[in-house]
N, C-alpha and C positions, 0 to 999 in steps of 0.2 A: 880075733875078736871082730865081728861085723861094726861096720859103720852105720852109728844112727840116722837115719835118715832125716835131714832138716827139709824144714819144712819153706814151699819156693815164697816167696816174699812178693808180693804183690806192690807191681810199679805205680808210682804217682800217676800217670796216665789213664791205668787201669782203673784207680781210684775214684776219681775224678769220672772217667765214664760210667762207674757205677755206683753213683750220686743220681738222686733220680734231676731232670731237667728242670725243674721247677722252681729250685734251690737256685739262688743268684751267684755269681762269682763269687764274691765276698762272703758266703754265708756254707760254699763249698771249703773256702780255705778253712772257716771257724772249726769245719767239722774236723778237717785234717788237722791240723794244729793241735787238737782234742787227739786227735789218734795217735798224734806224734810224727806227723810228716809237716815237712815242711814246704808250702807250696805257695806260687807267688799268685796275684788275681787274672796278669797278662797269661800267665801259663793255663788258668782254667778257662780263660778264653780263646785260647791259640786252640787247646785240645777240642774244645768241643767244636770248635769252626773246623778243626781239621775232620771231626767226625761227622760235619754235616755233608760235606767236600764229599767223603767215601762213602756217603749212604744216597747222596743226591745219583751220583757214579754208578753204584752197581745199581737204582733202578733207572736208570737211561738205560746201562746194558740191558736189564732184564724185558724192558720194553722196547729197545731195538731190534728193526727188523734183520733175518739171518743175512749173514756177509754174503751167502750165494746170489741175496737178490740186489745186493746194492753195487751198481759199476763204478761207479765214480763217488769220492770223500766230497765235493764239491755240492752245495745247494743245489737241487734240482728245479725247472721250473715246469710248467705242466706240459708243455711244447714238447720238452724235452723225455718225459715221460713218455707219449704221444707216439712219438717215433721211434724209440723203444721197442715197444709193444708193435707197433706195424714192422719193425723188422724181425720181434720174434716170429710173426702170423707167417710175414712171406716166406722166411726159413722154412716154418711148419709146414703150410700149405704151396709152397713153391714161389717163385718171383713171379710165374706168365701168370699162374691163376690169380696171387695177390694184384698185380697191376690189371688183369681183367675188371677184378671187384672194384679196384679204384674206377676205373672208366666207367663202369655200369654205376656206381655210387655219383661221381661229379656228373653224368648226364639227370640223374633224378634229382640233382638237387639244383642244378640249371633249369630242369623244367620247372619246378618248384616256386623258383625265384623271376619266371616268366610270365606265372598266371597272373 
């Protein structure tokens, strides 16, 4: 004889996140209570703080740029960016030619600052 399939039972947690946000702690438990769970007001405050936590989280991720471009976990400052970029160029473009353009760049900005 097959076994009836029951039916999965939907967690307090669950519950609780599918309360729409509007609803205050205390007026989430009123509804549970009415349903027959039994839930406390700290608990529908823990859950929904813990779902702002995981919704705040995946869009950081989703708006982070990709790990190939970030070198360092540490704050960046724009210095530091700066020089980066100048040793991707001289990679690119070679060291003699990048440190050419340097010289040719600080002589025009010495004239610059002469007139």
């Amino acid at each position: 004889m097959p076994k009836a399939k029951t039916a999965k039972k939907q967690s307090k947690s669950d519950y609780i996140r599918a309360q729409l946000a509007t609803l205050t702690a205390p007026e989430v438990v009123a509804k549970a209570k009415a349903a027959g769970i039994k839930l406390g007001v700290r608990y529908v405050y823990n859950v929904r703080g813990a779902a702002k936590v995981a919704a705040k989280k995946s869009r950081a991720t989703a708006t982070s740029p990709p790990a190939s471009t970030v070198a360092s976990a540490g704050s960046w400052s724009v210095s530091q960016h700066a020089e980066t970029l100048l040793r991707a160029v001289a990679a690119e473009i070679g060291l003699g030619h990048a440190i050419e353009l340097l010289h040719a760049e600080r002589t025009r900005v010495h004239s610059l600052l002469r007139e």
